[in-house]
N, C-alpha and C positions, 0 to 999 in steps of 0.2 A: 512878594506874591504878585500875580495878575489881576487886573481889572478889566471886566469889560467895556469900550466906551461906543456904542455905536456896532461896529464890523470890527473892530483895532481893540487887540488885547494890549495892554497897557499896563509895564511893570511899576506898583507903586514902593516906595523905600524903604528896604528890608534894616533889619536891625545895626546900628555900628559894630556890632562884631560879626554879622553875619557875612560867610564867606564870599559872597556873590558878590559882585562890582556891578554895577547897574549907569545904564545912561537910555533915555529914551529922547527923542528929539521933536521938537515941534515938525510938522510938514514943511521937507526942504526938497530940491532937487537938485542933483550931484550934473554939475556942470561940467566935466570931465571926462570922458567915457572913458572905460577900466579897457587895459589889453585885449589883446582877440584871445589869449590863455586865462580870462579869469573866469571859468567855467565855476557854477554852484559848484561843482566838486571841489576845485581849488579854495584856500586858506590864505587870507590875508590879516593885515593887524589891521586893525579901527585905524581913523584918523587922528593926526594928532591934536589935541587941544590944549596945548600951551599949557601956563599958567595951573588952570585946574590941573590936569597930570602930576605935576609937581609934588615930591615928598608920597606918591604912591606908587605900588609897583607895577611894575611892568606889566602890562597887560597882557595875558595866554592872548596865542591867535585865536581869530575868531573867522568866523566864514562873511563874506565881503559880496553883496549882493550890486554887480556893477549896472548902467546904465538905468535908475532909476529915475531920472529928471521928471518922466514923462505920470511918473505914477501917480494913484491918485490917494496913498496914503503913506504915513509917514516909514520913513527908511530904520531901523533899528538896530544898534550895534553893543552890543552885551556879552558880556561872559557869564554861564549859568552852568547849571550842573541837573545834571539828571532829567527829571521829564517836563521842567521849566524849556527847554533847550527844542523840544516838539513844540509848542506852542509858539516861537517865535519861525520857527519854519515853516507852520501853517498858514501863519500871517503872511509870511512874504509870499507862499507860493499863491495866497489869497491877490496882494498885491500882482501878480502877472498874470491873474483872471480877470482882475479887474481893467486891467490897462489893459490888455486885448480886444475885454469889452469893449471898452473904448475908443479904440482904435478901429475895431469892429462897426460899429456905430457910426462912427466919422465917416468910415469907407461908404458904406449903405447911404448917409445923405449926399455925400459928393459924386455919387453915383448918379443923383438923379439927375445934379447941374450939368457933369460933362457929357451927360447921353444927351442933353438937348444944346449943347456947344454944337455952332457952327463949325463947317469945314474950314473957314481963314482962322479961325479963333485956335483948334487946335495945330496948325503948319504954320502958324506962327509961335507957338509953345516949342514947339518940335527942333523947327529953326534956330529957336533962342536958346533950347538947351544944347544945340551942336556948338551955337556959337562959346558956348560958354564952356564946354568939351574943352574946345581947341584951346582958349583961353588961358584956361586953367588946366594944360598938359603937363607941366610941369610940376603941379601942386599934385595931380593926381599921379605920378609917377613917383612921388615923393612919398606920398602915403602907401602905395602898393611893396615901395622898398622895404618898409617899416612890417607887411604883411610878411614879405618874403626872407628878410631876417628873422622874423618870428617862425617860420616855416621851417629854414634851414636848422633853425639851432635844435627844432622838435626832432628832427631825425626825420619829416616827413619822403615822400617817394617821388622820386621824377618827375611821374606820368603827373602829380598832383600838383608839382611846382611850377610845371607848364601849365597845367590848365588856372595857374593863380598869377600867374605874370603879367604885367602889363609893358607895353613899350612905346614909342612913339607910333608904330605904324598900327597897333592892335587901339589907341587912344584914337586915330584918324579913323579907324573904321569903325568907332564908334559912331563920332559923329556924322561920316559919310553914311550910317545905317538910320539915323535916324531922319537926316535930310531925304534922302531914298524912301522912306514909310512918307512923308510930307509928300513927296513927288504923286505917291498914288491914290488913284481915286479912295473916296472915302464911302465903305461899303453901308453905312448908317444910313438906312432910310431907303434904299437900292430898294423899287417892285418889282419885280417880273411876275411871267406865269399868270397872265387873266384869262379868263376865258367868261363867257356869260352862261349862265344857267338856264333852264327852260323856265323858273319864274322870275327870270328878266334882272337877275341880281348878278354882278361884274364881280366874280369870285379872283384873288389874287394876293400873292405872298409879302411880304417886307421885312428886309432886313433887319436884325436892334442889336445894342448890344448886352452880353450875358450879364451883365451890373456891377457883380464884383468880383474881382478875380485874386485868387491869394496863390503867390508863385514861392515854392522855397526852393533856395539852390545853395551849393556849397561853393567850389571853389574857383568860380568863372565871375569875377567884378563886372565882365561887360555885360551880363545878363541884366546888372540893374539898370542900364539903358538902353539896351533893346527891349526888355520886357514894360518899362515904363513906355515908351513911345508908341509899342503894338497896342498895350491898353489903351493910350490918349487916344491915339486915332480910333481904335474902334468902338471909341465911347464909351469905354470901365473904368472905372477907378480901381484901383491894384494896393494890393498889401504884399509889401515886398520883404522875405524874411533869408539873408544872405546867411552865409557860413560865418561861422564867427573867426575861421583864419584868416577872410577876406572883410574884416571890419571896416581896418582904414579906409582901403579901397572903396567899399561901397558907400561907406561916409559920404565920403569926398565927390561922389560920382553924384549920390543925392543931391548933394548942395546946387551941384547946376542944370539935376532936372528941378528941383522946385526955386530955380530962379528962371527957368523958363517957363513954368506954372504961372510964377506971379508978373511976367512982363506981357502976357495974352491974359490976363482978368481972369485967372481960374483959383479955383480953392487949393491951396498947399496938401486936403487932403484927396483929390483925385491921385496923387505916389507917396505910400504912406509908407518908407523904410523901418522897419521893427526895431529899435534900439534897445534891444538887450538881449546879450546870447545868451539865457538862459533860456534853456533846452524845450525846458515849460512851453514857453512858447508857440513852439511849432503843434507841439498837444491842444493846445488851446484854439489854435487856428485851423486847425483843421475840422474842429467841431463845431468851428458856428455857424451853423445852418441858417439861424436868423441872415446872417448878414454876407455869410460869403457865399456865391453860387459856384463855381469850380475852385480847385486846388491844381495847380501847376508845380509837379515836382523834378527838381533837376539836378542829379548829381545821382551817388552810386547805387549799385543797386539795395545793400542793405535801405537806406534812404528811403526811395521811391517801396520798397518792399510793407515797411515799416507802415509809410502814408496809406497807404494802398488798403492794408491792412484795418488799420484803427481809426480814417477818416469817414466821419458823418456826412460829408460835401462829397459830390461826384469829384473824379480825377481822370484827367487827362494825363498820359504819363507812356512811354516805356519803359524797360528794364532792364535792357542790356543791347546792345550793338555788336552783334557779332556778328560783320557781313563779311559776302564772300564775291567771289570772283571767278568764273568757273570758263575755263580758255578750252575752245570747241579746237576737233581736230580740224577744223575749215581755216580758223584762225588766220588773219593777215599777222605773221612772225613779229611785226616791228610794232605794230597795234598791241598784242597780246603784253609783250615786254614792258610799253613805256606803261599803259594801265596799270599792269601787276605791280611794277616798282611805286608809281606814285600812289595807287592804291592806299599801299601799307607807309610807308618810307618819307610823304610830303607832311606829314604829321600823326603821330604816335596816338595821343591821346584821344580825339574825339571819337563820337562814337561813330562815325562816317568811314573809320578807317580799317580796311579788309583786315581778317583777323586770321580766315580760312583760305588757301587757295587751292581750287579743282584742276586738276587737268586729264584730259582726254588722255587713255591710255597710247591711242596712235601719235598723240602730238609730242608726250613726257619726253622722250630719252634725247627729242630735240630742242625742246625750247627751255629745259628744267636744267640744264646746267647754264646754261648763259644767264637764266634769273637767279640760279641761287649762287655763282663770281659775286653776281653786284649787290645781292642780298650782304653778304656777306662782308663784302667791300664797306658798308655800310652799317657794320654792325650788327645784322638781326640774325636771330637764332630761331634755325630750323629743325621745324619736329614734324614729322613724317612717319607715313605707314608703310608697310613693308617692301613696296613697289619702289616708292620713292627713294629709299634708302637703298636700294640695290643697284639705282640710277646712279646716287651721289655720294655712298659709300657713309661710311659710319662718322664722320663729321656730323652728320643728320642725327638727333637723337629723335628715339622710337617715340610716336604720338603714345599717348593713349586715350578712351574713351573721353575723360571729362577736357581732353584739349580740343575736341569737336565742338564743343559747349561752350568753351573760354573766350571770354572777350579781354586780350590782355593788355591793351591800352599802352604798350611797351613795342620793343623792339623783339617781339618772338613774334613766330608765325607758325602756325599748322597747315602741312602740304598733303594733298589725298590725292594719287591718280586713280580717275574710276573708267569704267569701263565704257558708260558713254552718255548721252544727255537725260536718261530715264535715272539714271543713277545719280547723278550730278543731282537735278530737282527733287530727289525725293530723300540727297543726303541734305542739303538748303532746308526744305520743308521740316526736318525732322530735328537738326541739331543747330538750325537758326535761328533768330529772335523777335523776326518779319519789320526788319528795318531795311536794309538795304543790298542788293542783290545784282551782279552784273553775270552778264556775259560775254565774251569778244569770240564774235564768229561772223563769216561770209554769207554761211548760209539764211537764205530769209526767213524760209519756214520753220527752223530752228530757232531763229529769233524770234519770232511769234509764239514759240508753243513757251519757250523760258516766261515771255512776258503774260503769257495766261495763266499759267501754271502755277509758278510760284508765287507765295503766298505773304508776300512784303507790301511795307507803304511803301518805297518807291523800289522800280524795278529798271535794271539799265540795261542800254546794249552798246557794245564798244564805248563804253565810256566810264572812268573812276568812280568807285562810290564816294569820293571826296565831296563830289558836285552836291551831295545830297544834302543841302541845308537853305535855309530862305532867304537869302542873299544872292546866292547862286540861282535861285530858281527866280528871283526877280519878284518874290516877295518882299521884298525889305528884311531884317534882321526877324531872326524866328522866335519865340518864346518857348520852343522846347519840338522834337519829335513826340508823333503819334504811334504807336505799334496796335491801336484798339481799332474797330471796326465801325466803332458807333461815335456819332459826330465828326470827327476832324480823325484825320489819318495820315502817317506823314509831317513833313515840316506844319508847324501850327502857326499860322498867322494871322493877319487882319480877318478872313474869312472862320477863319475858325476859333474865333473869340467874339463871334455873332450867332446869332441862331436865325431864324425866319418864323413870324407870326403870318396867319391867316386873315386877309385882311377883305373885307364884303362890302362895294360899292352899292347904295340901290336907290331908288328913286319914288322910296312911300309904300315898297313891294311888305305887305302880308303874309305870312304864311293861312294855305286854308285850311 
C-alpha cells in the first residue's frame, strides 16, 4: 500500500505472496542522462541491482523517467498493478513541477545579478564561451552525431535533419555569433528622449532588461548559444528548454556557456538548460508567471500553435515563413534570376527561404523558363497556376489553394503570374505569414508602394529574403523572428529583449 510522507507517496511492503514487486529509493540523482528517445511515453526496465535481483523474476518493463538528477524528490521504480500505477505518475509528474519551480526560482534571482552585471563582466562571459565553442568543436560534433544517428534511424525528414546538424563551419559561427553580440553596444541602461516639463522635472526613457526569458526550440542546437549570449548581454537570465532530438547537442553546447558564466563571476544560473525531455515541462514553463516574463518559441508551427495557445506568460513568436518574391515587369533579368534561385535553393529549411514566387504577367513567358532549367537542375518541384503551366507545360504540377498558404521548408516551390503589382500585394497580404517579402524591380515608385504596403516584419527590395535574419542584419545572432506588432517585430534581438521604463529627473519639484 501507499503512504504519505510529506509531498512523496511512499510504497510501504506489501505481503510475501503479494503480487507486486516494490523498490522505493532514498533521494538519489541519476548521473547519466537517458537518450533523446526516452520520452514518458517510452518503456524501459529499472536498473539493475545486482545481488538483490538474484533468484527473482525478471522484472515486467516499467516506465523509465530519465534526467532526474536535478529533482527535488525521490526517483521511483516499480511494478504495480491497477490504480497503485496512478499514483506513482502523479508523483513523478509532481516531481517536474517541482523542479521547474525550481529552476523557475533560480532564473528570477539570477536575474537580478546579471541585469546589474557590468558591460566587461558580460563580453567577457561571451568571449569565453566562444573560446570554449571552438575548443570543444570536436566534442560538440561528436555529441550532435549521436543526435543525428538517433534522427536517422527514427525515419525523421530532411528539412528536420538539416536544421539538427551541426558542422565545423555552422560550430565557427556559433562562436563568431557570439563574439559579434560582445562587439555591440550594450543596450542596458541606454536614456534617450528627455525633454523638461513646465514644473521643471527632466522627464526621459531607459533601457532594462525583461528579467527572465524562457525560450523553447526544437531542432536547431545553435539556438542554445545564440539564445544564451542575446540573454547575457541584454541582461536576462534565460530558461533554455531544447528538443529532446537535439539533447546531446545542447548538452554539450551548455557545458561551455556555463563555463564561460563561471570565468566572468556570474551565477551558473543566469542559462539554465532544462534537463529532462519530458514534455511536462514545456507545460510547466510556460505558466510561471511568477518567474518568467516572456516565452520564446522556436520550431514548428504545431509547437509555437500549441504555446501560443496554453501559455500564461506573454510570447513573442511567429508561425510560419512563408515568404515571397514577387519579380516586377521592370525587373533587371539577371537581378530577378540570381534572387529567385538563391531565394529558395541556398537553403531549404529556414524560415527566410521563398516558398511562393510572383511574376508579372508581362515579364513570365521570359524570365520563367530560364528559372524553372535551373529550378529544376536543382531538384525542386514546381506547382503552378494555370498561366504558369501553359508557359512550362505539364512538368509543372497544378498549385492548389492551400499551396499558397504552405510554407514547405523542402525543395517545392509555388509559382503565380499575376497581373500586376496591385495583385501581387494583395496575394502576399492575404496568403502570407508577415515575415519576409521581396521585390526585384527598377522601378522606384513601385518600390515604395511594395514597401508601404505590404504588411511583413521585414520587407526587401532587389534583394533575397535569405538576408532576413540577425546576423545579416548586423545584430548579432537572433533569438527568434517576430510576425506580432506589439514590442519587437522582425529578427528579435538585444533590443527586443528590453523594454524602456519612464524615468523623472527633478530637483525638490512638487506637485501643486
Amino acid at each position: 500500500m501507499f503512504t504519505s510522507t510529506g509531498t512523496t507517496s511512499r510504497m510501504t511492503k506489501p505481503s510475501s505472496n503479494s503480487a507486486r514487486r516494490w523498490r522505493t529509493t532514498t533521494p538519489r540523482w541519476i548521473s547519466t542522462p537517458a537518450p533523446w528517445w526516452a520520452e514518458r511515453s517510452r518503456l524501459a526496465a529499472p536498473p539493475d541491482r545486482g545481488k538483490r535481483r538474484q533468484n527473482m523474476a525478471a522484472p515486467a518493463p516499467v516506465r523509465q523517467y530519465p534526467d532526474a538528477r536535478n529533482w527535488p524528490m525521490p526517483v521511483l521504480w516499480v511494478t504495480l498493478k491497477g490504480n497503485a500505477k496512478e499514483t506513482v505518475h502523479q508523483d513523478i509528474e509532481m516531481n517536474v513541477k517541482e523542479y521547474m519551480q525550481r529552476v523557475g526560482q533560480a532564473a528570477r534571482k539570477a536575474s537580478r545579478l546579471v541585469a546589474r552585471a557590468d558591460t566587461l563582466q558580460k563580453n567577457k562571459a561571451l568571449n569565453a564561451m566562444a573560446d570554449a565553442i571552438l575548443r570543444d568543436s570536436d566534442k560538440l560534433l561528436e555529441a550532435n552525431r549521436k543526435d543525428l544517428d538517433a534522427a536517422r534511424a527514427a525515419g525523421l525528414e530532411p528539412a528536420f535533419i538539416d536544421r539538427l546538424t551541426l558542422n565545423p563551419q555552422t560550430v565557427a559561427a556559433m562562436a563568431e555569433g557570439l563574439r559579434q553580440i560582445a562587439t555591440l553596444p550594450d543596450p542596458v541602461g541606454e536614456m534617450d528622449d528627455f525633454r523638461f516639463r513646465p514644473s521643471g522635472i527632466q522627464l526621459g526613457k531607459m533601457r532594462v532588461p525583461l528579467g527572465v526569458v524562457g525560450i523553447i526550440y526544437e531542432a536547431r542546437p545553435n539556438v542554445t548559444a545564440d539564445a544564451a549570449g542575446l540573454c547575457l548581454k541584454s541582461g536576462n537570465a534565460t530558461i533554455l528548454r531544447g528538443g529532446s532530438e537535439a539533447f546531446h547537442s545542447n548538452q554539450a553546447i551548455a557545458a561551455c556557456v556555463s563555463e564561460g558564466l563561471r570565468v566572468a563571476g556570474l551565477p551558473a544560473e543566469v542559462v539554465q538548460v532544462v534537463e529532462t525531455t519530458d514534455r511536462a515541462a514545456v507545460g510547466e514553463l510556460i505558466t510561471l508567471q511568477e518567474y518568467v516574463d516572456v516565452i520564446v518559441p522556436r520550431g514548428g508551427k504545431s509547437l509555437i500553435a500549441r504555446i501560443s495557445a496554453e501559455a500564461r506568460v506573454p510570447v513573442i513568436k511567429h508561425l510560419d515563413g512563408n515568404c515571397h518574391v514577387y519579380i516586377d515587369d521592370t525587373a533587371n533579368p539577371d537581378k530577378a534570376f540570381n534572387v529567385a534561385i538563391n531565394a529558395k535553393t541556398q537553403r531549404y529549411a529556414p524560415c527566410n527561404t521563398m516558398e511562393t514566387l510572383l511574376v508579372h504577367s508581362a515579364f513570365a513567358a521570359f524570365i520563367l523558363p530560364r528559372l524553372a532549367e535551373a529550378y529544376w537542375e536543382k531538384g525542386v518541384e514546381l506547382r503552378g497556376c494555370e498561366r504558369t503551366r501553359v508557359i512550362l507545360g505539364d512538368k509543372v504540377s497544378a498549385a492548389t489553394e492551400e499551396d499558397w498558404f504552405t510554407e514547405y521548408s523542402a525543395p517545392i516551390l509555388a509559382v503565380k503570374v499575376v497581373k500586376d503589382l496591385d495583385e501581387a500585394i494583395e496575394h502576399i497580404n492575404h496568403y502570407g505569414s508577415h515575415h519576409t517579402d521581396a521585390i526585384i524591380t527598377e522601378d522606384y515608385g513601385r518600390a515604395r508602394r511594395f514597401l508601404r504596403e505590404v504588411d511583413s516584419s521585414s520587407v526587401m527590395v532587389n534583394a533575397s529574403t535569405r538576408f532576413a535574419d540577425g546576423f545579416e542584419y548586423g545584430l548579432g545572432a537572433e533569438i527568434g523572428i517576430s510576425t506580432d506588432k506589439i514590442h519587437a517585430r522582425g529578427p528579435v534581438a538585444l533590443e527586443g529583449l528590453t523594454s524602456q521604463k519612464w524615468i523623472v529627473l527633478g530637483d525638490g519639484q512638487i506637485r501643486s
